[in-house]
NUVO-825897 format. One line per field, with one value per residue: residue number from 1; x, y, z of N, C-alpha, C in turn; residue in three letters. Coordinates in nm, 2 decimals. Layout:
BEGIN
vexti (NUM:...)
n_xx (X:...)
n_yy (Y:...)
n_zz (Z:...)
ca_xx (X:...)
ca_yy (Y:...)
ca_zz (Z:...)
c_xx (X:...)
c_yy (Y:...)
c_zz (Z:...)
timi (ALA:...)
***
This chain:
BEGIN
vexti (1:2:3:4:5:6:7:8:9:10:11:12:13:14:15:16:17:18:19:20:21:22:23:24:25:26:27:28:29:30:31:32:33:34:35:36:37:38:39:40:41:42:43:44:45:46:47:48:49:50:51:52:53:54:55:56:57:58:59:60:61:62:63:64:65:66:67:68:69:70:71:72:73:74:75:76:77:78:79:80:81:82:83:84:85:86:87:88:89:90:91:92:93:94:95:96:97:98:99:100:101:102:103:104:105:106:107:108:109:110:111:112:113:114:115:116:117:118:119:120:121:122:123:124:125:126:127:128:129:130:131:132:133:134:135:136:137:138:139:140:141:142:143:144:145:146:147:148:149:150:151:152:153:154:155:156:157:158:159:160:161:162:163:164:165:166:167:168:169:170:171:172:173:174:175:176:177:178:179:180:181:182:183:184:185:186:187:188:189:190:191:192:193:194:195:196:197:198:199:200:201:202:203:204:205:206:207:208:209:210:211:212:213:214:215:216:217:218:219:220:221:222:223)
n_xx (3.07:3.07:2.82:2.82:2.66:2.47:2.34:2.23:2.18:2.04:1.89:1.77:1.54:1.54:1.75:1.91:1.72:1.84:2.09:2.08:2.02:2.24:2.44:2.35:2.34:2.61:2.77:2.79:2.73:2.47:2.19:2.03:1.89:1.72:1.73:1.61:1.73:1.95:1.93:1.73:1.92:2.13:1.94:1.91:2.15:2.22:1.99:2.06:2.37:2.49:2.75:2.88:2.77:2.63:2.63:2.49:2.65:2.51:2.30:1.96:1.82:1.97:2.32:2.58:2.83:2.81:2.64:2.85:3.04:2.87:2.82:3.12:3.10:2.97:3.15:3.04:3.05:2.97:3.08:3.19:3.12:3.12:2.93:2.94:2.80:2.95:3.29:3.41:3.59:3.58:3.41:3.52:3.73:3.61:3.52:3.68:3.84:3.57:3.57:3.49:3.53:3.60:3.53:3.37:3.31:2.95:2.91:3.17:3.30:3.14:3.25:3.51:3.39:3.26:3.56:3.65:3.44:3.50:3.75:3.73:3.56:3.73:3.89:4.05:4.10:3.99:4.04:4.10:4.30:4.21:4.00:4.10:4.26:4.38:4.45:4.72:4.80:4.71:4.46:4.48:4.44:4.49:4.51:4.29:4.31:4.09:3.95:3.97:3.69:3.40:3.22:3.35:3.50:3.30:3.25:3.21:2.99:2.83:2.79:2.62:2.40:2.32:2.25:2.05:1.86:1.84:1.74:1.47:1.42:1.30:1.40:1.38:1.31:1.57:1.74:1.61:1.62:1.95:1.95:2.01:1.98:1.73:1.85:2.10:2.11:2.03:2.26:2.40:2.28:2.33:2.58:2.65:2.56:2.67:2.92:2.91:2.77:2.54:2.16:1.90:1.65:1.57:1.81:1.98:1.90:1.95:2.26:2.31:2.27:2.32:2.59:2.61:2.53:2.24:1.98:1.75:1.49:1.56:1.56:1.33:1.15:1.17:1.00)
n_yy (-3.06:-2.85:-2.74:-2.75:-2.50:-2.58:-2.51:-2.62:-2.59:-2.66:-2.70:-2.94:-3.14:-3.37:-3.48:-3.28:-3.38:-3.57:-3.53:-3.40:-3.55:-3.71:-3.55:-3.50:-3.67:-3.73:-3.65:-3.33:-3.16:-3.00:-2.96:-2.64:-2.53:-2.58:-2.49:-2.38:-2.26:-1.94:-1.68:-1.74:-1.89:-1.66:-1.48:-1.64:-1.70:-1.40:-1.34:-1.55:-1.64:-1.93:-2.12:-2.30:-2.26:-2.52:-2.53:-2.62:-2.56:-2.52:-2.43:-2.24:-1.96:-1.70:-1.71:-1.98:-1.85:-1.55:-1.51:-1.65:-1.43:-1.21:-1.28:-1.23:-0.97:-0.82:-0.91:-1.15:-1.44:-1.70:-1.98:-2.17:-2.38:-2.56:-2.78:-2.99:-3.19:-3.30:-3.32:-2.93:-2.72:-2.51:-2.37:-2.43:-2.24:-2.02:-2.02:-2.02:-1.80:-1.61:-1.67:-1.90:-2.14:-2.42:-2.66:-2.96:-3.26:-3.41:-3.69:-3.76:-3.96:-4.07:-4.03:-3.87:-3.67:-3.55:-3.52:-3.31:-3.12:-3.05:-2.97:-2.75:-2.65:-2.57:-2.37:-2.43:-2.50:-2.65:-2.75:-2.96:-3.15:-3.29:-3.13:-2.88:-2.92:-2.89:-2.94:-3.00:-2.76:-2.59:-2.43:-2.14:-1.94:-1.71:-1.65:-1.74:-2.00:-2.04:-2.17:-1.99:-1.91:-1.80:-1.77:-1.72:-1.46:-1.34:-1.05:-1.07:-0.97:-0.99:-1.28:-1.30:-1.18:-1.34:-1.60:-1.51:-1.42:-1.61:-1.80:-1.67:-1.47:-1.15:-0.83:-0.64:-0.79:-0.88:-0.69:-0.58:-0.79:-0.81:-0.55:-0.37:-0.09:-0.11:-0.02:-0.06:-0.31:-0.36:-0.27:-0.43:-0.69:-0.64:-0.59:-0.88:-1.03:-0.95:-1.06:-1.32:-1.39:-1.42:-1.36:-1.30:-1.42:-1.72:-1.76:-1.73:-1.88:-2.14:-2.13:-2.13:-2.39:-2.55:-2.49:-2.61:-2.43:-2.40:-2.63:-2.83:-2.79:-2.52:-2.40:-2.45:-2.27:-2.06:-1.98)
n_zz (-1.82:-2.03:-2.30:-2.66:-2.90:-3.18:-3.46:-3.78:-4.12:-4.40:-4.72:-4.80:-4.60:-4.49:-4.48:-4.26:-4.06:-3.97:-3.94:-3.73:-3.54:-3.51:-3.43:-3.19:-3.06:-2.97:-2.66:-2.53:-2.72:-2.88:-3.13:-3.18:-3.37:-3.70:-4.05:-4.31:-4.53:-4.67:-4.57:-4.29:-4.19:-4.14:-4.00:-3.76:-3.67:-3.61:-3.37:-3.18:-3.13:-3.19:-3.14:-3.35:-3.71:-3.93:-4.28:-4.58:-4.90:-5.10:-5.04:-5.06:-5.09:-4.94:-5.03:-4.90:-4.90:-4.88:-4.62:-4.46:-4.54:-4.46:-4.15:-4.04:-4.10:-3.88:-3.70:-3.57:-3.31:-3.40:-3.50:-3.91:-4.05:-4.37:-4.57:-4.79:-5.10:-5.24:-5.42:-5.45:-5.58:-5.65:-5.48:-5.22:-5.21:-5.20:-4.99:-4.81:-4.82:-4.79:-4.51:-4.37:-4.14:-4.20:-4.43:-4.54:-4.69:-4.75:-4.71:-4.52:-4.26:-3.97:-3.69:-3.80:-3.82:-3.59:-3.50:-3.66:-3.57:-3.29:-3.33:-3.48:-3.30:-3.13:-3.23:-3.42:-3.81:-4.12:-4.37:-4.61:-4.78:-5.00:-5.07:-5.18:-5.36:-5.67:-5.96:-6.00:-5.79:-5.55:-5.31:-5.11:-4.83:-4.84:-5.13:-5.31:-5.53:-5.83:-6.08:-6.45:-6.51:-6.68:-6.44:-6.25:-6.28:-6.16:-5.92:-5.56:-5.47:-5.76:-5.76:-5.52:-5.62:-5.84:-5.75:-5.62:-5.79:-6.04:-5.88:-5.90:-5.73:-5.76:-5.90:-5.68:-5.48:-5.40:-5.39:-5.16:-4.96:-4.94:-4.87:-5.04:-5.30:-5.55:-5.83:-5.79:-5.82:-6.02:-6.16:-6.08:-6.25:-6.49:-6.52:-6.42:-6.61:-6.88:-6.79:-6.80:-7.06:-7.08:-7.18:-7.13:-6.83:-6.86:-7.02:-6.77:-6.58:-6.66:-6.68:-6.43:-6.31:-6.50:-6.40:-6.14:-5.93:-5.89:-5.72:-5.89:-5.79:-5.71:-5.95:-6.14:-5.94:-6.03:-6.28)
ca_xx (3.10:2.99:2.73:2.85:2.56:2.51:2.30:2.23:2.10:2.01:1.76:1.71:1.48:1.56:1.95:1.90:1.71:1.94:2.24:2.07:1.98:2.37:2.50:2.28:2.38:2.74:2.79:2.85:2.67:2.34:2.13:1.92:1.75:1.75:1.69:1.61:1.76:2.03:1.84:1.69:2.05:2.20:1.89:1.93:2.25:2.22:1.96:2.10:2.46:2.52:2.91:2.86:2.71:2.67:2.58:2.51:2.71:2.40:2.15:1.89:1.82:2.12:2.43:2.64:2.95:2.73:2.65:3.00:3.13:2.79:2.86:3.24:3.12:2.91:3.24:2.97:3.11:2.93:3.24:3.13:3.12:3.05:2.90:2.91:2.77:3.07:3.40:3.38:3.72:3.62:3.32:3.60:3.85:3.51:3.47:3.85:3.84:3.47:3.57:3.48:3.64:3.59:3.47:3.35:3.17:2.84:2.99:3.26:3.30:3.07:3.40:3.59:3.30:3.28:3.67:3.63:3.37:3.56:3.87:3.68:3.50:3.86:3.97:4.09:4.04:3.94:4.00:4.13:4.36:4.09:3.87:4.17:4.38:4.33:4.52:4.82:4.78:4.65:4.45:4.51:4.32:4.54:4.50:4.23:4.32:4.00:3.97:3.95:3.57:3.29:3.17:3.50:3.51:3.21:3.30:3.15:2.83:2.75:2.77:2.52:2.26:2.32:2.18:1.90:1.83:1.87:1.63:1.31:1.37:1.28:1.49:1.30:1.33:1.72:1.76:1.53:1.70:2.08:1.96:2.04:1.91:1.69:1.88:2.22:2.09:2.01:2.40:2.48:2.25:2.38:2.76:2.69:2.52:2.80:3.04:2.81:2.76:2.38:2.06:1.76:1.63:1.61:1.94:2.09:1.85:2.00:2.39:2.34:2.18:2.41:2.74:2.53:2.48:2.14:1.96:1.65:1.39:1.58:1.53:1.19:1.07:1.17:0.93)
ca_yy (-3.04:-2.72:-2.77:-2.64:-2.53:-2.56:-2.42:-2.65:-2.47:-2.74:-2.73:-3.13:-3.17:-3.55:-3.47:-3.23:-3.40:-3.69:-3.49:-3.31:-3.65:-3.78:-3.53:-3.46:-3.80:-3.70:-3.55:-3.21:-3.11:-2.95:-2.88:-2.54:-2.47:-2.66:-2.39:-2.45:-2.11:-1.90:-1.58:-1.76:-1.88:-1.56:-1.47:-1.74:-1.65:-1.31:-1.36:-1.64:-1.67:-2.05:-2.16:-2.38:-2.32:-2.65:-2.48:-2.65:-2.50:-2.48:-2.39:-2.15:-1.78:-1.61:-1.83:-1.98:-1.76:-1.45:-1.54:-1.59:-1.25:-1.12:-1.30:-1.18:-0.84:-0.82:-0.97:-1.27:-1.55:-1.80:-2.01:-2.16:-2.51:-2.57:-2.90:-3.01:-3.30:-3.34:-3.20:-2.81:-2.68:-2.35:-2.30:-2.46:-2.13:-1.92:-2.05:-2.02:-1.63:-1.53:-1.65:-2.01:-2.23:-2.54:-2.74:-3.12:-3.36:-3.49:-3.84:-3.80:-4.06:-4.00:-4.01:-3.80:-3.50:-3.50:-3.48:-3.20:-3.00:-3.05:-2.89:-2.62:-2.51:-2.56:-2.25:-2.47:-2.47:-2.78:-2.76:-3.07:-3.11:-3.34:-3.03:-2.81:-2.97:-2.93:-2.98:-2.96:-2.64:-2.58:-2.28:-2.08:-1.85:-1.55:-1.62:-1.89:-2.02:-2.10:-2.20:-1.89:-1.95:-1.66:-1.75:-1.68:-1.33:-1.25:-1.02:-1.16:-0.90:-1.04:-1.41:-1.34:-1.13:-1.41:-1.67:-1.54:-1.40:-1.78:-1.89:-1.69:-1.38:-1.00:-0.74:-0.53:-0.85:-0.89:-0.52:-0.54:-0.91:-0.75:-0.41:-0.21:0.03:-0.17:0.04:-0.09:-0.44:-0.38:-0.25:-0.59:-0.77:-0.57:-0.68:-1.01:-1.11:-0.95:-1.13:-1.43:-1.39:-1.45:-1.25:-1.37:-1.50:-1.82:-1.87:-1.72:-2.00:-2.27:-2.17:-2.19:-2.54:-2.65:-2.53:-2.64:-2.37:-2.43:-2.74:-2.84:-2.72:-2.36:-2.35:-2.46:-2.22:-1.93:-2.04)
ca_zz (-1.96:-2.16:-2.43:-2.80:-2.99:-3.29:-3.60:-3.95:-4.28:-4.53:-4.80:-4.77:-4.47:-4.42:-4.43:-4.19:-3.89:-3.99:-3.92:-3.59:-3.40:-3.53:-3.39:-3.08:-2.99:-2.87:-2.58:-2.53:-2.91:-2.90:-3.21:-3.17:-3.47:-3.83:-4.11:-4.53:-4.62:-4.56:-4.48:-4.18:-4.12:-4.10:-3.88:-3.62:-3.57:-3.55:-3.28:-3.10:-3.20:-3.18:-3.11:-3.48:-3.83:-4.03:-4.38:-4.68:-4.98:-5.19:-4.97:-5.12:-5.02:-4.97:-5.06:-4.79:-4.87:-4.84:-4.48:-4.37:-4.53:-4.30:-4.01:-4.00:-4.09:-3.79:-3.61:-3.42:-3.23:-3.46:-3.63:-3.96:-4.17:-4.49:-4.62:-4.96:-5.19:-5.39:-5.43:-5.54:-5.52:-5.69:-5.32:-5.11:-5.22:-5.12:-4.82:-4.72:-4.88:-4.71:-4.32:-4.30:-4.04:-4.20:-4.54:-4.54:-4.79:-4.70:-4.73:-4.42:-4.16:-3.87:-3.60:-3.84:-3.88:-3.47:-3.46:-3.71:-3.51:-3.21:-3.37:-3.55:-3.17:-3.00:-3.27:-3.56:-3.93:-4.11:-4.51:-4.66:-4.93:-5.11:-5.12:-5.16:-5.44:-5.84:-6.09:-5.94:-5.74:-5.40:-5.29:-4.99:-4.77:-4.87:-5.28:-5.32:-5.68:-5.89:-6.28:-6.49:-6.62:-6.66:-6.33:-6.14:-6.29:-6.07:-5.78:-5.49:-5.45:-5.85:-5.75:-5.50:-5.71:-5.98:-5.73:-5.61:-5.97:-6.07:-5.80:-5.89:-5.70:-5.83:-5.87:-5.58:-5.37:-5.44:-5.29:-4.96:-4.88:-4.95:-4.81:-5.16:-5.38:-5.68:-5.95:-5.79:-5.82:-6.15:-6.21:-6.07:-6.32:-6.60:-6.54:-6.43:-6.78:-6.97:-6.80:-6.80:-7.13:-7.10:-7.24:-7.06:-6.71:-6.88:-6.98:-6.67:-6.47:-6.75:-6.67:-6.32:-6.31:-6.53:-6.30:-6.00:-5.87:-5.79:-5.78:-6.00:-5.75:-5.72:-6.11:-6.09:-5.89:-6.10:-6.35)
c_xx (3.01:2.94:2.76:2.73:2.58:2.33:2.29:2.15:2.14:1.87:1.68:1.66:1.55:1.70:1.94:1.89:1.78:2.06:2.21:2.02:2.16:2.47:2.47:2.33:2.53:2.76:2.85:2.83:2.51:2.25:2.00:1.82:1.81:1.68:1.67:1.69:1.88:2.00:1.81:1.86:2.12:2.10:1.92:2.06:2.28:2.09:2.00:2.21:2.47:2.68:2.91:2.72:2.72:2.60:2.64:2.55:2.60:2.29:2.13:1.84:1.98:2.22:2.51:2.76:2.86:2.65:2.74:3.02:3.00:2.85:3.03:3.21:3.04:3.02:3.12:3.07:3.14:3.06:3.12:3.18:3.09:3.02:2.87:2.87:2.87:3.18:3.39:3.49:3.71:3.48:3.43:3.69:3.75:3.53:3.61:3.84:3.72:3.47:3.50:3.57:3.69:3.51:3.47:3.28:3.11:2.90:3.09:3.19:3.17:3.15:3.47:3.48:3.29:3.43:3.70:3.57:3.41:3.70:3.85:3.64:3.64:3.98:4.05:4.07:4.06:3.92:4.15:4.17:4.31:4.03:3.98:4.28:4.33:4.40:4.65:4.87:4.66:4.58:4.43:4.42:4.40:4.53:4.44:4.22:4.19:4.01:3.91:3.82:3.49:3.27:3.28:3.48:3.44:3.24:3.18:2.98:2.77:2.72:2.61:2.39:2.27:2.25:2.04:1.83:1.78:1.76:1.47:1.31:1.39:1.40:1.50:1.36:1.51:1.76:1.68:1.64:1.87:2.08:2.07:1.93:1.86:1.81:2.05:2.22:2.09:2.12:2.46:2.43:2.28:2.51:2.74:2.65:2.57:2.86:3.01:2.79:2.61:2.25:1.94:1.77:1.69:1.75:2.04:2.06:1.96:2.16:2.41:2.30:2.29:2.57:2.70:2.56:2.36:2.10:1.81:1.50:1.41:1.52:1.42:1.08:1.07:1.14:0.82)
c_yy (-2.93:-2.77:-2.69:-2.64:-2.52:-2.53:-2.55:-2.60:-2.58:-2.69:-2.85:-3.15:-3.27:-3.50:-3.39:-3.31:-3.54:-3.65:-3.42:-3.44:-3.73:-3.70:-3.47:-3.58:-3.83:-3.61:-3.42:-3.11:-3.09:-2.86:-2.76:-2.50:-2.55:-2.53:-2.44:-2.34:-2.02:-1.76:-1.61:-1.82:-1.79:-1.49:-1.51:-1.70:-1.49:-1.28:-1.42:-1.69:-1.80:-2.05:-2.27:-2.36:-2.41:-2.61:-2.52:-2.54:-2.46:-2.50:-2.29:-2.08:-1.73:-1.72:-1.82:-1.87:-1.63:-1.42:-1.54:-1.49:-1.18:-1.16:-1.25:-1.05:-0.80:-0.89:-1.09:-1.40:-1.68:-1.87:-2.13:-2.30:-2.58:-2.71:-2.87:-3.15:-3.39:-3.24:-3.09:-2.73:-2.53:-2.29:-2.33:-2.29:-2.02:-1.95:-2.01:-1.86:-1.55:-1.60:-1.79:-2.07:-2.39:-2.58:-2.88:-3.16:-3.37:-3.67:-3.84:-3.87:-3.97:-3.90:-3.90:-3.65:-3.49:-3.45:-3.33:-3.10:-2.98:-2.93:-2.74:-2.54:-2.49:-2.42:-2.28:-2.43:-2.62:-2.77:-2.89:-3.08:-3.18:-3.28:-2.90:-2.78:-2.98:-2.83:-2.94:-2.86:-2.66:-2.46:-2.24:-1.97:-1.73:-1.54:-1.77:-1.87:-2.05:-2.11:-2.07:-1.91:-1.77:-1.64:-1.68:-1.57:-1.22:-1.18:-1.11:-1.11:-0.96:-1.17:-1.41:-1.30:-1.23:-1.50:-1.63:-1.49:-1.52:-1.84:-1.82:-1.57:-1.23:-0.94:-0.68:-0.65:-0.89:-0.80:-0.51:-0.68:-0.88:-0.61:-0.28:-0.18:-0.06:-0.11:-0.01:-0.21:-0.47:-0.34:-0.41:-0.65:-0.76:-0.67:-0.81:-1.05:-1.14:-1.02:-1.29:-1.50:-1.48:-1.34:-1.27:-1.39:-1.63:-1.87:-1.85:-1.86:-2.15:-2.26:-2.17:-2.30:-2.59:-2.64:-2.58:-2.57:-2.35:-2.57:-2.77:-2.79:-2.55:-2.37:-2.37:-2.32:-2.07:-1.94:-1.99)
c_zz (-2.02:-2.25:-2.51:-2.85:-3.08:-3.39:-3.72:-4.02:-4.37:-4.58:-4.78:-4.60:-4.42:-4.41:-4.29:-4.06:-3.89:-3.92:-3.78:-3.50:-3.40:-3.46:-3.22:-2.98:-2.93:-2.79:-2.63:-2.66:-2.87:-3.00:-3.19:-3.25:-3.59:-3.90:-4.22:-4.59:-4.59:-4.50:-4.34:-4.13:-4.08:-3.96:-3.72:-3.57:-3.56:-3.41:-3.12:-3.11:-3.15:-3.20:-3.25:-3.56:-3.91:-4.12:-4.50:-4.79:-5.10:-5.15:-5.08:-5.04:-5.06:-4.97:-4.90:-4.81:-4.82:-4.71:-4.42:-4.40:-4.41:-4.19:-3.95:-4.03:-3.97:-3.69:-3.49:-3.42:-3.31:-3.55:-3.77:-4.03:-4.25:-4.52:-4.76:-5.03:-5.21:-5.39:-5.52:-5.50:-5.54:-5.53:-5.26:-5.11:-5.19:-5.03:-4.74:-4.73:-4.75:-4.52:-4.31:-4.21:-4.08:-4.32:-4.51:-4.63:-4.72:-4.66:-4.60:-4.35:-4.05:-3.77:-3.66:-3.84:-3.75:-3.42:-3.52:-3.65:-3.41:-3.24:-3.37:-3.41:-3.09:-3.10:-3.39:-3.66:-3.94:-4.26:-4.56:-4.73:-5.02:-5.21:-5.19:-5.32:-5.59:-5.90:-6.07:-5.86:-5.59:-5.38:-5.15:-4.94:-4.81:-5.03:-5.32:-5.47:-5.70:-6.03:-6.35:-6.61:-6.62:-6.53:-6.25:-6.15:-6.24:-5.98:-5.69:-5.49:-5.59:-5.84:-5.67:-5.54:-5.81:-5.90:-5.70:-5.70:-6.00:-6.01:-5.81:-5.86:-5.80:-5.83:-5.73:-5.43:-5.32:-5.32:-5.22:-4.91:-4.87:-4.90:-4.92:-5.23:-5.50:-5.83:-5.92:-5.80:-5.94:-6.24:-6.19:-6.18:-6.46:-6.65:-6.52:-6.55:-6.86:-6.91:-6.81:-6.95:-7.20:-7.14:-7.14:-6.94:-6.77:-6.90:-6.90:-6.57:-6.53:-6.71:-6.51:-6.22:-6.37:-6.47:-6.17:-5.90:-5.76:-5.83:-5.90:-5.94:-5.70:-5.86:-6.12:-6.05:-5.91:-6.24:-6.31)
timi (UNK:UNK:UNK:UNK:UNK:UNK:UNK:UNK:UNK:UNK:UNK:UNK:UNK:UNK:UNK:UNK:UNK:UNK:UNK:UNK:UNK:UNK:UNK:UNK:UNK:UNK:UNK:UNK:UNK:UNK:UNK:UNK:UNK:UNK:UNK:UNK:UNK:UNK:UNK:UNK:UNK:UNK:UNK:UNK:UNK:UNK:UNK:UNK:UNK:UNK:UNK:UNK:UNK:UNK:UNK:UNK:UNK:UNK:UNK:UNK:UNK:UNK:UNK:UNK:UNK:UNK:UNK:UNK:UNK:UNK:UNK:UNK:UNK:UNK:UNK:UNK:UNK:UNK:UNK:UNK:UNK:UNK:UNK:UNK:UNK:UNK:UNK:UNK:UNK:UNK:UNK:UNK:UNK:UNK:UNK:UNK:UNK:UNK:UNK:UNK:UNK:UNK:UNK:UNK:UNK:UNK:UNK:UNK:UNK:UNK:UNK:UNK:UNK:UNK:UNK:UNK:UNK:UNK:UNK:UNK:UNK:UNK:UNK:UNK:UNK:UNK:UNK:UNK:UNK:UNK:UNK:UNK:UNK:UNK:UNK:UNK:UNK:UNK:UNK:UNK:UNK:UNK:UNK:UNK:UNK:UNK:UNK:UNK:UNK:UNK:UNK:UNK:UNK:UNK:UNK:UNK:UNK:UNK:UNK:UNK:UNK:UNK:UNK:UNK:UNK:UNK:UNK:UNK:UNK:UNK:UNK:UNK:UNK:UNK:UNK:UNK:UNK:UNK:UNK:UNK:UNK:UNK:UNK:UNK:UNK:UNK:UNK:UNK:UNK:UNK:UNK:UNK:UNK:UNK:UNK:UNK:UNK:UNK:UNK:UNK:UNK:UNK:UNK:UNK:UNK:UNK:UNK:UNK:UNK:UNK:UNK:UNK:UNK:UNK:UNK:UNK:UNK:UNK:UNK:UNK:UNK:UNK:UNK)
***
C-alpha cells in the first residue's frame, strides 16, 4: 500500500497533534510536518510537496486562500483541504474560486473526514452542501455566490493585505512576505480602507475580529 502524505497548518497546537496521531492511526496516512502559519505552509510544500494539505481557514500569516491561489500558480501536486470551526459559506466560495479540493468543519465524523481524504487523494472534490448552501442559493466553483458586504468587494490581493495588516504586520513586511513593491502595498491599503470603510489600524484590527477574520490573539498581537 502507498503512503499518502500529508501536511496540517493550524494555529491551535493541541488541535493539530490531535489531528496528526488521528489520522496517522489509519493506514496508508502519514503526517510530515505540523505548521502554525501559512507562510511555513506554503513553504513545506513547496519544498517537500506532500500528496495533502489539511489547512485551517483562519490560520495566521498568509491566509489559507492565498496559499492555494500560490500553490496552483506554481502548478504543485499538493491537493488542498480546508478546515473550518463553523460554517463560513462566504471562505467555502473562496476555497472553491482559489483551487481547493475540499472544505470540512472541525466537528466532522472521524470515518467520514478519512472517507473524505480518501476521495480528495483518489482526484475528487469534497464541498458540501451544508458549507455550500445560503439562503436559498448555492455557490459554485465557476461563480461562487457570496453576500454583498464591504468585505466581499475586496479583490483577492486586498483580502490578503487586510489580514496580515489586521494581524500586526508592517507595510514593508506585507511586501517582502507577498514579494511586492511597499508603495503597491500601500495602494492596496488605500483601497481596501475605502472600501472597508475604516480610518485607522485600530479599527481595521476591530472589523476583522468582529467578521472573524482573525481570532483574538491575531488582534492582540498587533498591539
Amino acid at each position: 500500500m502507498l503512503t499518502a502524505t500529508i501536511v496540517v497548518a493550524d494555529t491551535h497546537e493541541l488541535f493539530a497533534q490531535g489531528l496528526r496521531h488521528l489520522l496517522e492511526a489509519k493506514p496508508g496516512l502519514s503526517v510530515i510536518d505540523l505548521v502554525n502559519d501559512g507562510f511555513a505552509a506554503l513553504e513545506t510544500c513547496r519544498q517537500r510537496p506532500p500528496h495533502l494539505l489539511m489547512i485551517d481557514a483562519m490560520i495566521g500569516g498568509l491566509d489559507a486562500m492565498e496559499v492555494c491561489r500560490q500553490l496552483r500558480r506554481y502548478s504543485s501536486p499538493t491537493r488542498v483541504l480546508v478546515t473550518m470551526p463553523h460554517t463560513q459559506y462566504e471562505l467555502t466560495a473562496q476555497a472553491m474560486k482559489c483551487g481547493a479540493q475540499g472544505v470540512v468543519l472541525k466537528s466532522i465524523n472521524l470515518d467520514k473526514l478519512y472517507t473524505v481524504i480518501e476521495s480528495i487523494l483518489a482526484g475528487e472534490k469534497f464541498f458540501p452542501s451544508e458549507l455550500t448552501h445560503s439562503r436559498g442559493r448555492y455557490v459554485s466553483e465557476e461563480a461562487p455566490s457570496e453576500p454583498n458586504t464591504p468585505y466581499s468587494r475586496l479583490t483577492a490581493r486586498e483580502r490578503t493585505v487586510f489580514k496580515l495588516l489586521a494581524e500586526g504586520h508592517s507595510v514593508k513586511q506585507v511586501a517582502s512576505h507577498l514579494e511586492l513593491k511597499p508603495k503597491t502595498v500601500d495602494v492596496h491599503k488605500t483601497n481596501l480602507m475605502r472600501k472597508l470603510d475604516v480610518h485607522d489600524r485600530s479599527e481595521l484590527i476591530h472589523f476583522a475580529f468582529r467578521e472573524g477574520l482573525i481570532d483574538a490573539a491575531s488582534g492582540l498581537n498587533a498591539f
